[in-house]
N, C-alpha and C positions, 0 to 999 in steps of 0.2 A: 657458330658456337661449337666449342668440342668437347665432347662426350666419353667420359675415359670407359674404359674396357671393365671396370669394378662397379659400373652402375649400369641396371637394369631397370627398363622400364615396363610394366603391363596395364593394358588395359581389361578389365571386366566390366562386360555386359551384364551387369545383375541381373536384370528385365528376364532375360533370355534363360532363369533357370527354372526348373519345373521341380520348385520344393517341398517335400511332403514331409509332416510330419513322421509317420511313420517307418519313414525310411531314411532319414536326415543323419540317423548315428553311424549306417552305412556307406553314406556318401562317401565323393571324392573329399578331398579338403577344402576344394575350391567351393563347393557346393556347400561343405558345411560354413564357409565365410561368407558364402550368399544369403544363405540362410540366417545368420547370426543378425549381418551387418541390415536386413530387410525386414527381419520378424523379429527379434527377440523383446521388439518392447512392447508385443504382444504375450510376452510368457514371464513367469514368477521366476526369479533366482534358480530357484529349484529344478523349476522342471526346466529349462535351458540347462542345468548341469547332466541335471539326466540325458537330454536329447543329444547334449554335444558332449562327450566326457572326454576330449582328451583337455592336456594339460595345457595347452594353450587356451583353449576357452574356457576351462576354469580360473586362468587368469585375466583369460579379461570378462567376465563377469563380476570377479570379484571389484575389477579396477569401475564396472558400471556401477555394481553398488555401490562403492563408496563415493562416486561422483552426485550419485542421487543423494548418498545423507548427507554428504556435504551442503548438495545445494535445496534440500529441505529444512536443513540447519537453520542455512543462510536464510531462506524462507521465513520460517517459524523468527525468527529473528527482525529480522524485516517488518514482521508484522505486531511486532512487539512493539520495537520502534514506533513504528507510525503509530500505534494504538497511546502512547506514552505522548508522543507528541499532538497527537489530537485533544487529549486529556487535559495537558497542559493549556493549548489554545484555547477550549472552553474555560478554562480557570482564568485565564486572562484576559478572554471578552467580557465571564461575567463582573471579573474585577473592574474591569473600564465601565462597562456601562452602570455596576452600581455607583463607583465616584463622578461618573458623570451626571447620573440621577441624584444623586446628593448634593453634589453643585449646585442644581440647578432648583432643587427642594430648597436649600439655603436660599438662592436668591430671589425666590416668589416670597418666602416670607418673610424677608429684608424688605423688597420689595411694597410687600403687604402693608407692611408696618411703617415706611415712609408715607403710605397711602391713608393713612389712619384706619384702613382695614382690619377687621380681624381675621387674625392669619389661620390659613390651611392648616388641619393636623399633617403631619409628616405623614402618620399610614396610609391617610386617604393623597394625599401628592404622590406618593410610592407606588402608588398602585396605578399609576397612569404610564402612559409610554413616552419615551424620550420626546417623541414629536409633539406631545401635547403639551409638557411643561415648557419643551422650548416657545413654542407659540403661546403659554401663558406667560413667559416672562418677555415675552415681544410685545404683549398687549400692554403688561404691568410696566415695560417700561414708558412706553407709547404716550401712558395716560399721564405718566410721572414725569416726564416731558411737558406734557401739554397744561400741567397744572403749574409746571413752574415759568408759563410763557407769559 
């Protein structure tokens, strides 16, 4: 591979610096990138502008902020979403399981009334769960079977 003459390559040791707050506005440069690139999401906007003031890191703090509202935005949005979509899903469970309890309300007292029963109120069939009406109208068809055998 070759390597032209206009590119440079370094490596840093971050590990290996010894950074103090109090002395970080003084540092070398390198020391204040150590610094920045290790701590700063330990410190407020703010006071990283204060510790580091030149104009290079008040640009890229500015560029952190706005990657954070961005992806708190996105966040905040996201959560929206899901909350709409979940919202939605319970509207559409309890829509299914009322037309399916009403179905099946329908066919116990269809049912009933083939039987010469008399038929179940609706509120009191309603108030039961899927699995009971289905097994009442398992039983109700069962007998209405057996009676026409």
């Amino acid at each position: 591979m070759e390597v032209s003459d206009s590119i440079e390559v370094n490596t840093v040791e971050l590990a290996k610096y010894d950074l103090q707050e109090g002395t970080i506005s003084s540092a070398p440069a390198i020391e204040q990138w150590a610094f920045f690139f290790l701590l700063a999401d330990r410190y407020e906007p703010k006071r990283l502008r204060e510790l580091l003031p030149g104009v290079e890191f008040q640009q890229a703090v500015s560029a952190v902020e706005a990657i954070a509202a961005k992806t708190e935005d996105r966040r905040m949005y996201d959560q929206r979403l899901k909350a709409q979509r979940d919202y939605q899903w319970g509207l559409d469970s309890a829509r299914e399981e009322c037309l399916e309890k009403g179905e099946l309300v329908g066919k116990i007292q269809i049912l009933q009334q083939l039987l010469g029963e008399e038929s179940s109120s609706t509120d009191s069939l309603r108030e039961r769960t899927i699995s009971e009406l289905s097994t009442m109208v398992a039983d109700l068809q069962e007998r209405l079977r057996s009676r026409e055998s």
